[in-house]
N, C-alpha and C positions, 0 to 999 in steps of 0.2 A: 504494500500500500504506500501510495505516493502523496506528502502535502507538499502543497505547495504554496506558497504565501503571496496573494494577491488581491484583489480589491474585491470584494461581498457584499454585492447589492443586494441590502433589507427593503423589501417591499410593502411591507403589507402594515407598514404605524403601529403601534404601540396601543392596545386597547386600550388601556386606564387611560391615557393621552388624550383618545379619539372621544371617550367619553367625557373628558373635563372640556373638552374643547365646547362639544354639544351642549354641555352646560354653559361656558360662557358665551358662544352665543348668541341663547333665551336670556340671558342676565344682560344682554347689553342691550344699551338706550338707543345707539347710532353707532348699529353693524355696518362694515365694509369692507366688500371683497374686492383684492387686488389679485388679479390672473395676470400670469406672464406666460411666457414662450413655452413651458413647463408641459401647460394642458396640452397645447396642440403636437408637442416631441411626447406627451405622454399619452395624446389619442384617448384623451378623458374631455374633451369637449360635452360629450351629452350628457356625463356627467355635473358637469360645472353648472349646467343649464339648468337640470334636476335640481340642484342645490339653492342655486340662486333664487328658485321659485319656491325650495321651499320655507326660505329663513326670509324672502321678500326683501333679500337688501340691493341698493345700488350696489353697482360694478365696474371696475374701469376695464381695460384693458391694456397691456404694455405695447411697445411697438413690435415686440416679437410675439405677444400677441391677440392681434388683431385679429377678429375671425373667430376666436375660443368662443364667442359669446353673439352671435348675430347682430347686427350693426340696429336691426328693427328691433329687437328685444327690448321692451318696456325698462328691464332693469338698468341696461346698460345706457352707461353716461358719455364715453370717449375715451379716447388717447389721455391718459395724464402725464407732467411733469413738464419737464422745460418749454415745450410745445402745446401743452394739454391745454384742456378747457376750463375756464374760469369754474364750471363747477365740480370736477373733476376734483381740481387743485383745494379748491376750498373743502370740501368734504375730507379730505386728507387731513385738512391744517382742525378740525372740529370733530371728526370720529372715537368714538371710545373706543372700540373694538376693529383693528385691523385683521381680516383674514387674507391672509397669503397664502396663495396657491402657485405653485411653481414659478418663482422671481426669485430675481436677487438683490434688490432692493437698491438697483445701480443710482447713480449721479443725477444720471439726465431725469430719473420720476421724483429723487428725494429733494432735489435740491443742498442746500446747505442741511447735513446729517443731523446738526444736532437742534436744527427747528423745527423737524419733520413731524407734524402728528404726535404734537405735544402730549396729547391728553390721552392717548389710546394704548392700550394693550393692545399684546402680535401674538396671533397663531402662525404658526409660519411652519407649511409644507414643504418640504421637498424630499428628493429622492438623493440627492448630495447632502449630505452632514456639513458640506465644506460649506456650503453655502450658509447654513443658520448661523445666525448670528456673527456672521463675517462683518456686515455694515450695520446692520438695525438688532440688537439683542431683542428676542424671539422671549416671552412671557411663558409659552407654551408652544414646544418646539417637538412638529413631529417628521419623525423620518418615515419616508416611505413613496411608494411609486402612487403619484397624485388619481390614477385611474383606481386604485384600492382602494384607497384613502376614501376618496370623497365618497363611494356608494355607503362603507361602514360609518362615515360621518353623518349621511343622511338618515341611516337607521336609527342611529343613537339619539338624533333627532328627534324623530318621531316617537321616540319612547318616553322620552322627558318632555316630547309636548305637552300633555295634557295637566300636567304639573307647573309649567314652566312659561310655555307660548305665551298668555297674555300676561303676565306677569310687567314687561313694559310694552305692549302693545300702544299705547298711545303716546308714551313717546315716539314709538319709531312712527308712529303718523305723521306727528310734527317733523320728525326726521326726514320723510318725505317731503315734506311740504316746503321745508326748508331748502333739499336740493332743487325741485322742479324750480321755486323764487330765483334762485343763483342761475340756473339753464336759459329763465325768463332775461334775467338781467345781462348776461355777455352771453350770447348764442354766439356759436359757433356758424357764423353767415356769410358763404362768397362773397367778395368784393364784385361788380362789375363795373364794366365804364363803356360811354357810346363809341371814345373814340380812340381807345386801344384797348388790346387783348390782355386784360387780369389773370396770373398765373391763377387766383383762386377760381376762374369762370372757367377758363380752362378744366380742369379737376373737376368740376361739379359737372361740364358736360361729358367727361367719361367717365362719371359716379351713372349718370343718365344713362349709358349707352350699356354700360358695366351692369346697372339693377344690381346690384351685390354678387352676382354670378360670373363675373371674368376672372383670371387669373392677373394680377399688376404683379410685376416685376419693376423695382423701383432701383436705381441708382443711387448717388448720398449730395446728399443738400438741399437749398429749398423745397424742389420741388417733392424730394420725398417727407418734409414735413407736410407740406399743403396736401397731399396726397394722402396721409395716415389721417389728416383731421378731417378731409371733406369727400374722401370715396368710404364706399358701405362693402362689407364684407359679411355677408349673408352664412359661410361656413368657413372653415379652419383651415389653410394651405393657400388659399387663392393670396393672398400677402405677403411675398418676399422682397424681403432689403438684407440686407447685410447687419442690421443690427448695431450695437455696440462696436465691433469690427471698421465701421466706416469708411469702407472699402469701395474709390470713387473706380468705376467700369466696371461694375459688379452689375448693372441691372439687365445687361444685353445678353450676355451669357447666362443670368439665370432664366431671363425668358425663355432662351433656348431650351435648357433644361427642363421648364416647366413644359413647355409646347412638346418636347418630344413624349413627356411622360402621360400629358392630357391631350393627345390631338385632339380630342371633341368639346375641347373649352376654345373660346374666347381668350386671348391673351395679350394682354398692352408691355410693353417695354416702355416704362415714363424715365428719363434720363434727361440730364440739365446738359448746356453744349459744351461744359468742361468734360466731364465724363465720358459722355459720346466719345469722344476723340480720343480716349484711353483703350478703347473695344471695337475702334471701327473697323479692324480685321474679322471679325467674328460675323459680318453680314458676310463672307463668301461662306461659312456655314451653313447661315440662315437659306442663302439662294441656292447651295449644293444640293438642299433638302428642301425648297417650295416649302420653308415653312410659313404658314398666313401671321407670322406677330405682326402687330401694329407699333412700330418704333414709334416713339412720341417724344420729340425734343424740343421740351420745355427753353426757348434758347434767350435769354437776356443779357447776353455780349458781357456773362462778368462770372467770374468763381462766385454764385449769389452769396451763399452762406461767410464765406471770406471775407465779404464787400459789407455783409451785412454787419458783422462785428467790425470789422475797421471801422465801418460809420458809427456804428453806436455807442460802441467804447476807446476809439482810438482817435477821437474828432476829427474821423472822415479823411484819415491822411491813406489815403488807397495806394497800396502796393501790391504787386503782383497777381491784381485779379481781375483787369483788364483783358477779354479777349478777341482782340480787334479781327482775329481771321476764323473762318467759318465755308465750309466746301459746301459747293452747290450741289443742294441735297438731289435736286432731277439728275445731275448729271452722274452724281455718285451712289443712287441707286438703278439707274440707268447702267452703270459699267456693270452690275453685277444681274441687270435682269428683270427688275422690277420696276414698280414704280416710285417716286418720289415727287414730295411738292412742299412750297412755302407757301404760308398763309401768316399775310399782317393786318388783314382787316377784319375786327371782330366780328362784322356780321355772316362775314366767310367764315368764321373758324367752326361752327356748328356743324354746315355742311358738310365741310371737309373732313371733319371725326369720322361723318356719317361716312363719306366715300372710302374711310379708309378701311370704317367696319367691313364695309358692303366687297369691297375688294378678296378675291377668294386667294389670292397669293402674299403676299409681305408686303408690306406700305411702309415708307419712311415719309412722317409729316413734320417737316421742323414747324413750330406754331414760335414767330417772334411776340416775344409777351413785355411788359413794363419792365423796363430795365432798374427801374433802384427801388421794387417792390420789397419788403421784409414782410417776415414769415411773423406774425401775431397770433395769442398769445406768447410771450416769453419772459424767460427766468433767467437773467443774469447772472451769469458766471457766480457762483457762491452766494447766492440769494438763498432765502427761503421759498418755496415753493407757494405760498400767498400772499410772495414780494412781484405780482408780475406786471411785467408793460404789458398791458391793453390794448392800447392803440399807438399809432407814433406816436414820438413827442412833438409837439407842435412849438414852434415857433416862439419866443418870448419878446412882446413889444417892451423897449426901452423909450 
């Protein structure tokens, strides 16, 4: 007999664990669930679903993952963190009871760590030990594979309901009532304009065209913030970025990836024109194989997100995120076989999604969008997460 000394994935949580958790809860005033990337790597999505409806609390989702919890889902709130949504963030900063489901309670959700969700206890799942209590120390920390976890959490539930459920039931009304007020007050609403193309109008008409059923394959920078906060993801995998990773020519190659493994989806490639030009060998891929993506380059002549912090925190002294050249996308989806076109006039740019949906081969559409647009809400480098700019700053008359 042979040991051998290697890594032992515990699955299945710690009963006495799973049942104090199920206690705490019914004992909390303003329950909230925070799901990351965890559910949909641990194919417990319809689990989280089950759960959510049966404790009734809001939900966010992380940017890995988007999708665990259907975008139409009553419960669910949005993306939280540096990006997130003003109610998103706020309920964080006001929750008693944190429940963590597969996260690691990275930077870009917590903001500055130690103003994070002042007042709240953490349940904190995962299936890595390494992960509890790395950033956020865990109240009550259970190890275990989040698709196990959650169905014996929900039992445990339902067996101290009748004891326990309404015990603060009317808090958590007002709990309610309280988030939907915050949703009412900074909604999460495309920008448009008559007389140029808004990255956020952009995004809302391939949320349109998408219904929560396409596959986005995203790139890194603005456009995949505007894209995590204003497209719907109806199930779990149609959402790939690169994550924490931040890895710019990531989004071309994984649509590849995606399109080869779902030819029967619908699949966008959204990519900024820094990016693009990191993976533009990867269209003789795409044309070696007819595959139908719909490249979509978001293009605003600058590294956005660079340009974005330069101006906000660096007073706009722009360095190196100027990108004065740009290939003519007919002629360069042309050498390989397809089509290609520019569109700058917003009342074209609807159309043209539609042509490129409608297109049964590969479309490359560069869409020229506002060039010194910034990505709203945001959370300032070592802010708290209920420190955020709203809208620009405007102007100060002297």
């Amino acid at each position: 007999e042979i040991h051998l000394p290697g890594y032992r994935v515990f699955s299945e949580g710690h009963g006495g664990q799973i049942r104090r958790a199920a206690q705490m809860i019914w004992e909390a005033e303003r329950p909230f669930v925070y799901a990351g990337g965890g559910i949909i790597a641990g194919d417990a999505h319809d689990a989280l679903r089950e759960f959510v409806e049966t404790i009734d609390a809001p939900a966010v989702c992380t940017l890995m993952g988007l999708g665990a919890l259907p975008a139409e889902h009553p419960n669910f709130i949005s993306l939280p963190g540096m990006h997130g949504s003003y109610a998103a963030n706020m309920a964080f900063s006001h929750t008693d009871l944190i429940i963590a489901l597969g996260v690691r309670f990275d930077d870009r959700v917590t903001g500055r760590l130690a103003a994070f969700a002042p007042h709240a206890k953490v349940i904190h799942v995962d299936i890595d030990p390494a992960e509890i209590g790395k950033n956020r120390q865990a109240d009550l920390p259970i190890v275990g594979n989040v698709k196990r976890v959650i169905p014996k959490l929900i039992s445990e539930l339902h067996q101290l309901a009748p004891s326990l459920k309404q015990k603060n039931a009317a808090c958590r009304r007002s709990w309610w009532d309280q988030i939907e007020e915050w949703k009412r007050e900074h909604p999460l609403v495309p920008e448009t304009s008559d007389s140029e193309i808004k990255p956020q109008h952009l995004m809302a008409e391939i949320d349109r065209l998408s219904n929560g059923r396409a596959i986005v394959a995203s790139d890194v920078g603005q456009h995949q913030m505007w894209a995590a906060q204003l497209i719907r993801f109806s199930e779990p995998r149609l959402w790939i970025n690169s994550g924490g990773l931040g890895s710019m020519g990531f989004g071309l190659p994984a649509a590849i990836g995606a399109q080869f493994a779902r030819p029967d989806k619908l699949v966008f490639a959204i990519v900024g024109d820094g990016g693009f030009q990191m993976s533009i060998p990867e269209l003789a891929t795409i044309a070696n194989h007819a595959l139908p993506i719909k490249i979509i380059v978001m293009n605003n002549g600058y590294l956005g997100m660079v340009r974005q912090w330069q101006e906000l925190f660096y007073n706009n002294r722009l360095s190196q995120v100027e990108l004065s050249s740009f290939p003519d996308v007919e002629k360069l989806a042309g050498a390989y076989g397809f089509t290609g076109r520019t569109v700058e006039d917003v009342r074209e740019m609807p159309r043209a999604l539609e042509e490129a949906v409608k297109e049964p081969g590969p479309y490359l559409l560069n869409v020229r969008v506002s060039a010194l647009e910034n990505v709203f809400p945001m959370v300032p480098a070592g802010g708290a997460i209920n420190e955020m700019v709203l809208r620009p700053p405007q102007p100060v008359e002297v």
